[in-house]
C-alpha positions in Angstrom: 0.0 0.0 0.0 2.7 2.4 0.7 4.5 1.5 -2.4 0.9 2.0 -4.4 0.8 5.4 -2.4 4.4 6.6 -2.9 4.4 5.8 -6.8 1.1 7.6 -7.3 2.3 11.0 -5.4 5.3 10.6 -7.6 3.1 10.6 -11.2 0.8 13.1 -10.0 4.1 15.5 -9.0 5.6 14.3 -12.8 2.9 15.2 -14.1 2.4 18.7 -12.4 5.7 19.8 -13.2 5.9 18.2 -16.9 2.2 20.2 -18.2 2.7 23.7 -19.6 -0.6 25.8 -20.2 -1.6 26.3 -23.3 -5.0 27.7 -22.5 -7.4 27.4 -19.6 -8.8 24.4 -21.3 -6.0 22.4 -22.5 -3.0 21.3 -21.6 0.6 20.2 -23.1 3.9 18.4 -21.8 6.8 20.0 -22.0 10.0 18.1 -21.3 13.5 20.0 -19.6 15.2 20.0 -22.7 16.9 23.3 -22.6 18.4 23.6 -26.0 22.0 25.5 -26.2 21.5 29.1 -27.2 23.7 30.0 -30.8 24.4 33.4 -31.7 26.0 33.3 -35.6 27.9 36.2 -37.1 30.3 37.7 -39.5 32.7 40.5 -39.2 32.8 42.7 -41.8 35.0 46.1 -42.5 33.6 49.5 -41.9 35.8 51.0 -44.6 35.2 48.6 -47.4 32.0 46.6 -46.3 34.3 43.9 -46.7 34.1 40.2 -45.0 37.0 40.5 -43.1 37.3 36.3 -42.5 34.6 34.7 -44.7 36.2 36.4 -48.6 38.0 35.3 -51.6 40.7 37.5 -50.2 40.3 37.5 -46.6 41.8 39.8 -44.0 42.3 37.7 -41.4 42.7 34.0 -40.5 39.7 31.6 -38.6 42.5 31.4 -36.0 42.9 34.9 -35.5 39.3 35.5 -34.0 38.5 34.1 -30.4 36.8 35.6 -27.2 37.4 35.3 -23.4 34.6 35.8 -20.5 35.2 39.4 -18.9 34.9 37.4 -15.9 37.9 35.5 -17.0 40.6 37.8 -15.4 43.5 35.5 -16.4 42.2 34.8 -19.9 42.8 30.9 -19.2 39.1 29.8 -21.0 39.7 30.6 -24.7 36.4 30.6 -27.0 37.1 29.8 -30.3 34.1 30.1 -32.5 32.7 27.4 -34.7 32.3 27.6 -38.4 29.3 27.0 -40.4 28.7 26.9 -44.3 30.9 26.6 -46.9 32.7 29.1 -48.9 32.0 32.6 -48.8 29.0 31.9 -47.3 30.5 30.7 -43.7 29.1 32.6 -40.5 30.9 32.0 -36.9 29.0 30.6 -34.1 29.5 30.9 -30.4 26.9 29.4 -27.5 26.9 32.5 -24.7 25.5 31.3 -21.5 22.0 30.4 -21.9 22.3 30.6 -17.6 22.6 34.2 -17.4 20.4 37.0 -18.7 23.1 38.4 -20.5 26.5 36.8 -21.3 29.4 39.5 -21.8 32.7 38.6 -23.9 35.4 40.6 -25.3 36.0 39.8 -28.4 39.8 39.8 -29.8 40.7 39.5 -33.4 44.5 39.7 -34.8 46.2 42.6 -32.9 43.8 45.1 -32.8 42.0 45.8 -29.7 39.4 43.8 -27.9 35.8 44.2 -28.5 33.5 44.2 -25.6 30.5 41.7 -27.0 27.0 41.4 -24.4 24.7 38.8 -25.8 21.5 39.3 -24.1 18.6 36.2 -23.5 15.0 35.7 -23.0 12.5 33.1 -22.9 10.7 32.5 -26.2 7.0 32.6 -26.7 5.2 29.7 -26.2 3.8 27.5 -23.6 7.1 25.3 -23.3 9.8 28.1 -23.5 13.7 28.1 -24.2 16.6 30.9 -24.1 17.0 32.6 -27.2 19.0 35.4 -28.0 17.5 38.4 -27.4 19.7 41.6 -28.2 23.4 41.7 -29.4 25.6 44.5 -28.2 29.0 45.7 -29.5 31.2 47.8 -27.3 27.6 48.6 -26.0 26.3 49.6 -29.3 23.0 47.9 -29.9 23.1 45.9 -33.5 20.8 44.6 -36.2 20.0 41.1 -35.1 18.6 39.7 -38.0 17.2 36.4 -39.0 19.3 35.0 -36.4 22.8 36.3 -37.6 24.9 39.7 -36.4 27.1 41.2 -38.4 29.7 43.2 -36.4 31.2 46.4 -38.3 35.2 46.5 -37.3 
């Protein structure tokens, strides 16, 4: 009886915390899945609108982009982006912290000088919501945030 009892507490709390509402009248499960948070971008010249990585005749090498917490004092955790695409039509990809409501990284390319990048989150609409990327911020200058993709002006 106690095992009867126990296991029916336990599928009326599953339950409870698995249903979303999608109206007053029905209901939907949701699971915890929390699916990573992307944000893509390219990096493009402010002189010559230029690609500066993803060209025929590129500025700058994959290897010569990478970012570091600000939180990261001793820069020991290197970010390298990821790559997607082919060709000229490649975009890099980092995952900011889909934790926080706003992940802040500086951004370092070549030898120029860091790049202060905020990625900010929020909850999608929808009954069974997940972090998405919200705003995108270069050296606190809001930018276009288009179809999922940044393009940051250096």
């Amino acid at each position: 009886m106690k095992f009867i009892k126990s296991m029916s507490t336990l599928i009326i709390a599953y339950s409870i915390i698995l249903e979303c509402s999608k109206s007053n009248d029905e209901k939907i499960g949701c699971t915890f899945q929390i699916a990573p948070v992307f944000l893509n971008f390219n990096v493009i010249s402010t002189a010559s609108g230029k690609y500066l990585f993803f060209s025929n005749d590129p500025t700058y090498q994959i290897k010569d982009i990478y970012f570091f917490k600000v939180k990261d004092t001793a820069k020991k955790d290197t970010i390298w982006p990821s790559v997607d695409g082919s060709g000229t039509e490649r975009t890099f990809k980092i995952s900011p912290d889909n934790k926080l409501l706003a992940d802040t990284l500086m951004m370092h390319i070549g030898k120029i000088p860091a790049d202060k990048l905020i990625v900010k989150m929020k909850n999608s609409d929808g009954p069974c919501s997940n972090p998405i990327v919200s705003e995108v911020l270069l050296n606190d200058v809001k930018l276009n945030y288009d179809q999922e993709k940044a393009r940051f002006m250096k």
